[in-house]
DOKOLRO-951827 format. One line per field, with one value per residue: residue number from 1; x, y, z of N, C-alpha, C, O, CB in turn. Coordinates in nm, 2 decimals. Last residue first. Glycine has a CB too. Layout:
% residues N
i <- [NUM/...]
neast <- [X/...]
nnorth <- [Y/...]
nup <- [Z/...]
caeast <- [X/...]
canorth <- [Y/...]
caup <- [Z/...]
ceast <- [X/...]
cnorth <- [Y/...]
cup <- [Z/...]
oeast <- [X/...]
onorth <- [Y/...]
oup <- [Z/...]
cbeast <- [X/...]
cbnorth <- [Y/...]
cbup <- [Z/...]
This chain:
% residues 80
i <- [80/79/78/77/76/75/74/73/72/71/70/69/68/67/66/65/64/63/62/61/60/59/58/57/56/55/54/53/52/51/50/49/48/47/46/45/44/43/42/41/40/39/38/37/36/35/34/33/32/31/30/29/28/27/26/25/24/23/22/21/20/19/18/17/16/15/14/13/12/11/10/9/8/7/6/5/4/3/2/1]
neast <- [-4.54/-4.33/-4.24/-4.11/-3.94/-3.76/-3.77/-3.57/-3.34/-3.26/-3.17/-2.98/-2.80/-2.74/-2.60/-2.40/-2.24/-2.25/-2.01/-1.85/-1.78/-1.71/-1.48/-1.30/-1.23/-1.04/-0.87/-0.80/-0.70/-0.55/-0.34/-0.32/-0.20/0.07/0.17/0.15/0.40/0.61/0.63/0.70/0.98/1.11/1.14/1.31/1.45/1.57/1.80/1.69/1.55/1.77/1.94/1.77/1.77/2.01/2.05/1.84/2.00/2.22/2.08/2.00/2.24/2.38/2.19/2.24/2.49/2.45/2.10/1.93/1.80/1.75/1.68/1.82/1.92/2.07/2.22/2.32/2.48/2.64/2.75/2.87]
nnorth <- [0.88/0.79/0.54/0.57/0.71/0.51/0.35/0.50/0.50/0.30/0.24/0.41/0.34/0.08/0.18/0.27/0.06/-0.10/0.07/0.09/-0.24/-0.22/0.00/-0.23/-0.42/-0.29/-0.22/-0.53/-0.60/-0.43/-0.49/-0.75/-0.76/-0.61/-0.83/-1.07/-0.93/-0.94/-1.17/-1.25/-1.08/-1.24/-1.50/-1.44/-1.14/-0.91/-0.77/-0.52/-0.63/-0.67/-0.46/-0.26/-0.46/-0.39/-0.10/-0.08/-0.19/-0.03/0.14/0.09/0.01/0.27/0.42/0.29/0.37/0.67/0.75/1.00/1.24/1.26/0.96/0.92/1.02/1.22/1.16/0.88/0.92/1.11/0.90/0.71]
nup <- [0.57/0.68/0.63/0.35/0.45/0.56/0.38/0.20/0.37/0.37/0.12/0.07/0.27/0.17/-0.04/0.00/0.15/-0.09/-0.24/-0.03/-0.09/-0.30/-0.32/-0.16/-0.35/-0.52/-0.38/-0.29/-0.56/-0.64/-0.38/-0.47/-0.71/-0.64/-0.49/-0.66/-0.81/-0.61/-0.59/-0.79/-0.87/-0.66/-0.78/-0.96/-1.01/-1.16/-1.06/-1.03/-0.75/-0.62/-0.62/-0.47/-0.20/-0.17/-0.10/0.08/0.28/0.30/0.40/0.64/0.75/0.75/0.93/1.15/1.20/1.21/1.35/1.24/1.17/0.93/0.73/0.45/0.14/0.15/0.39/0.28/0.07/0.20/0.40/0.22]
caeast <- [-4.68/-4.35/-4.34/-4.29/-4.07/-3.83/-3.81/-3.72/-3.43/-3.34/-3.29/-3.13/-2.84/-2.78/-2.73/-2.48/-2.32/-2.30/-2.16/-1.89/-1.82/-1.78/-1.57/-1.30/-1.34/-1.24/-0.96/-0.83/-0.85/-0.65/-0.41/-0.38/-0.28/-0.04/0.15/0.13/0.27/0.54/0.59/0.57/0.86/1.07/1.06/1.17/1.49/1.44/1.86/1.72/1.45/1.65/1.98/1.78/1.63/1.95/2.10/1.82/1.86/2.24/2.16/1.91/2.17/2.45/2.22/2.12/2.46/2.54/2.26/1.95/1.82/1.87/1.62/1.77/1.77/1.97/2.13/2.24/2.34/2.60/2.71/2.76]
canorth <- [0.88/0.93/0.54/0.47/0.76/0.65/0.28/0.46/0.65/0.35/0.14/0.42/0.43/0.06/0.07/0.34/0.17/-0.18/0.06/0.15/-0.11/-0.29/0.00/-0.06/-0.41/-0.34/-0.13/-0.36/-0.66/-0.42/-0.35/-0.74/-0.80/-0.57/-0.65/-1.07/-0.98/-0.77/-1.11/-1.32/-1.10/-1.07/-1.50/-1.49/-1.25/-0.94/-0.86/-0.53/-0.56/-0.80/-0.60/-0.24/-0.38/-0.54/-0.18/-0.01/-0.26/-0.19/0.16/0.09/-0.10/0.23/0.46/0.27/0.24/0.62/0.71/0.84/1.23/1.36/1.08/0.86/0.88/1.19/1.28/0.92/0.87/1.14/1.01/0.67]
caup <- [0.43/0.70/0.76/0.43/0.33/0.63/0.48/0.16/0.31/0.50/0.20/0.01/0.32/0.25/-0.09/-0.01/0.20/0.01/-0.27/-0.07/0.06/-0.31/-0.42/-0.11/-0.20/-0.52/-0.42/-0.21/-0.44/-0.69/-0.40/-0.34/-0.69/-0.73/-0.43/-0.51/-0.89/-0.69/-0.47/-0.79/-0.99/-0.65/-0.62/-0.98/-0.97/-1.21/-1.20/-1.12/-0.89/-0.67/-0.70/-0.60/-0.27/-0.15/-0.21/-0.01/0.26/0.27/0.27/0.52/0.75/0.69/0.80/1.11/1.19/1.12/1.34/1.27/1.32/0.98/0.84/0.55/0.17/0.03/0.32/0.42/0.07/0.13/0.47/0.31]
ceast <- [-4.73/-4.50/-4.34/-4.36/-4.22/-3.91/-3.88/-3.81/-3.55/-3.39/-3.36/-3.24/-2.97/-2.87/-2.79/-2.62/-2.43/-2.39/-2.28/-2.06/-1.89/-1.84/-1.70/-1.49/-1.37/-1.35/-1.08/-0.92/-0.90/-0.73/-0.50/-0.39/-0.39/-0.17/0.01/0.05/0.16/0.43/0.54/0.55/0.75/0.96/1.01/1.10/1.30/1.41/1.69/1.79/1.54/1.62/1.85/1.84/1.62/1.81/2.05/1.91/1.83/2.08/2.17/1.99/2.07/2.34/2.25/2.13/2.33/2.50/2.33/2.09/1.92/1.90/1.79/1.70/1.73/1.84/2.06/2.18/2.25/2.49/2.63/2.69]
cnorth <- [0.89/0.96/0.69/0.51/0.67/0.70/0.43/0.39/0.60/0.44/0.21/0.35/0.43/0.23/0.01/0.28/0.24/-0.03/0.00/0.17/-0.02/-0.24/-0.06/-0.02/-0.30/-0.36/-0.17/-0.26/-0.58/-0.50/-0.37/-0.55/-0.77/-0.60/-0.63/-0.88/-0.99/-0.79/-1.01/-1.24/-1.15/-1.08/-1.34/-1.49/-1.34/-1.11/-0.96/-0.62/-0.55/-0.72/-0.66/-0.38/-0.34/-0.52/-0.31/-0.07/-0.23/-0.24/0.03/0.13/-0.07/0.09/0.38/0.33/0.25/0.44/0.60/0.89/1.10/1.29/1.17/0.98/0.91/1.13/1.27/1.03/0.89/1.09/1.10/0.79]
cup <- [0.56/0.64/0.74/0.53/0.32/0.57/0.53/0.30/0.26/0.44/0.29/0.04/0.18/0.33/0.08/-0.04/0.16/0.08/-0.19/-0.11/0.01/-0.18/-0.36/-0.17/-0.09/-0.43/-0.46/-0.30/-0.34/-0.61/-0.50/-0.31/-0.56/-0.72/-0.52/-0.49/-0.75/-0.78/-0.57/-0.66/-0.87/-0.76/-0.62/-0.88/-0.98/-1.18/-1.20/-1.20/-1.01/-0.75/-0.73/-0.69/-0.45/-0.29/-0.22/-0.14/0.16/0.22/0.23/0.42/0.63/0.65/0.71/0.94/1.15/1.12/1.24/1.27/1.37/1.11/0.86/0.63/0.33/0.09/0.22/0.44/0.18/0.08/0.33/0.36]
oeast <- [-4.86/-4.57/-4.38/-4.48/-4.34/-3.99/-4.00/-3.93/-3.65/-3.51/-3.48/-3.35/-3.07/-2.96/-2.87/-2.72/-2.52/-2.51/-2.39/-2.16/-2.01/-1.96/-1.80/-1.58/-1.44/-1.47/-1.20/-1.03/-1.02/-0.84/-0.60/-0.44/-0.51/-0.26/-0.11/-0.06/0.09/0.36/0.42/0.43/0.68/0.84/0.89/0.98/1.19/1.38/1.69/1.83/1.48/1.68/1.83/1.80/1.54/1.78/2.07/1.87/1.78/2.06/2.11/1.92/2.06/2.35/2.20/2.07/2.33/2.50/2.28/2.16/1.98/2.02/1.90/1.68/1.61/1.72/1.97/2.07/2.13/2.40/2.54/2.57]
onorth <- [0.90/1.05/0.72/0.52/0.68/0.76/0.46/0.41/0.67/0.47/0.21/0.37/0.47/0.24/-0.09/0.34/0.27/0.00/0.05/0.23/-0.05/-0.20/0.01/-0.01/-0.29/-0.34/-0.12/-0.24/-0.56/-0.46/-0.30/-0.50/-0.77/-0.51/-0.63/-0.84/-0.90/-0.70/-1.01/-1.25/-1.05/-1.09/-1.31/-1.48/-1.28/-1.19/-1.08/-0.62/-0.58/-0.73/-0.70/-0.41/-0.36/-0.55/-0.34/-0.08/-0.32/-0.33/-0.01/0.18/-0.14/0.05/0.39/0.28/0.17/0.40/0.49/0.98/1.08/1.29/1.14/1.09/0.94/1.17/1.35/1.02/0.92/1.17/1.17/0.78]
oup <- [0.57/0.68/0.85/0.54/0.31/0.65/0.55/0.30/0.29/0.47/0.31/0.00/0.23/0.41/0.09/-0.06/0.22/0.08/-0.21/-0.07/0.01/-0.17/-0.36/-0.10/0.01/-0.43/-0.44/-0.27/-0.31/-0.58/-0.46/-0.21/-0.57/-0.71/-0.48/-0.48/-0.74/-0.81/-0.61/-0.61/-0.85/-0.73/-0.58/-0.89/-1.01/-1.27/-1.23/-1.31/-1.11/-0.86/-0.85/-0.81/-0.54/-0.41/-0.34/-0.26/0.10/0.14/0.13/0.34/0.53/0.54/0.60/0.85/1.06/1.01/1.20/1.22/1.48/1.16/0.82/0.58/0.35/0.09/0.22/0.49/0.17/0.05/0.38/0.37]
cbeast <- [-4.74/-4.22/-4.28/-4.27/-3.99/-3.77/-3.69/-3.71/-3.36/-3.29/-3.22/-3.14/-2.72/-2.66/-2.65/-2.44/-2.27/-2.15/-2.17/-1.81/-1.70/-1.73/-1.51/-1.13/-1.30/-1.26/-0.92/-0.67/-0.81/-0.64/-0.31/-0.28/-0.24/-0.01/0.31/0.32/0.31/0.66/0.69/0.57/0.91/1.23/1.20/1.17/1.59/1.43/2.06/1.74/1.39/1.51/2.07/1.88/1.62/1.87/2.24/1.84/1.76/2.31/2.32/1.80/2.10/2.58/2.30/2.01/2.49/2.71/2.30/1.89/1.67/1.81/1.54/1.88/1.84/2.04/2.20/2.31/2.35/2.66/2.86/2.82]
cbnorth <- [0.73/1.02/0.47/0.32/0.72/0.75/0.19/0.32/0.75/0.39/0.00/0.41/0.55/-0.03/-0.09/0.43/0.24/-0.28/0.00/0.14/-0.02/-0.40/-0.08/0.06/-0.51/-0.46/-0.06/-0.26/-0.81/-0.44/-0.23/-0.84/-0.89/-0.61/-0.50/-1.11/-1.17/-0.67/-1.07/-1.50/-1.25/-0.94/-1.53/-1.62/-1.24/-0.90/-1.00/-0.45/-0.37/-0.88/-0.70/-0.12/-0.20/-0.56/-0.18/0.13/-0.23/-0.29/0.23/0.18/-0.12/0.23/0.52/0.35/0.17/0.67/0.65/0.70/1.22/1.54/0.99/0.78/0.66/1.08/1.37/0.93/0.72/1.14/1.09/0.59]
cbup <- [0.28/0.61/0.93/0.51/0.14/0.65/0.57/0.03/0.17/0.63/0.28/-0.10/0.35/0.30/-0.21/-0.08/0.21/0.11/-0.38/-0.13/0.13/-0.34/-0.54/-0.22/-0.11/-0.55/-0.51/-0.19/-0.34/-0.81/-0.43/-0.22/-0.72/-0.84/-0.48/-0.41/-0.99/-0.82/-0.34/-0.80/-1.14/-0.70/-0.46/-1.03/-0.80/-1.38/-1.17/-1.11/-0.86/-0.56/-0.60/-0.61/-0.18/0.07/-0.20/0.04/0.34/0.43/0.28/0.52/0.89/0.77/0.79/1.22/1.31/1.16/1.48/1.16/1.38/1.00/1.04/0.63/0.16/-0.08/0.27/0.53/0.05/0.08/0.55/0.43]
């Protein structure tokens, strides 16, 4: 325990808190590795909702800058 607890946890925690994320950490490795069906559709879930993130990151993005060449022309109007 005290060995994983160097590996994984903070320096500062206490042995009971050690011992909970160890346990959490072993919980954590069972589902992923006997590839239970509920874990499959959450990690399908994750994926999904960081590529909808980045898209709509993207899509911002472009919004902005399609909003900053609007005014740059607006200001080129009224500057003539």
């Amino acid at each position: 325990m005290r060995a994983w607890g160097r590996d994984h946890a903070n320096a500062c925690w206490p042995l009971d808190q050690i011992r909970e994320e160890k346990q959490r950490s072993d919980a954590f490795d069972l589902l992923e590795g006997r590839n239970d069906e509920i874990w499959r559709e959450i990690k399908q879930l994750q994926a999904d909702s960081a590529a909808l993130l980045v898209k709509a990151s993207r899509l911002q993005c472009l919004l902005v800058t399609q909003q900053v060449a609007e005014e740059a022309r607006q200001d080129d109007r009224h500057g003539q």
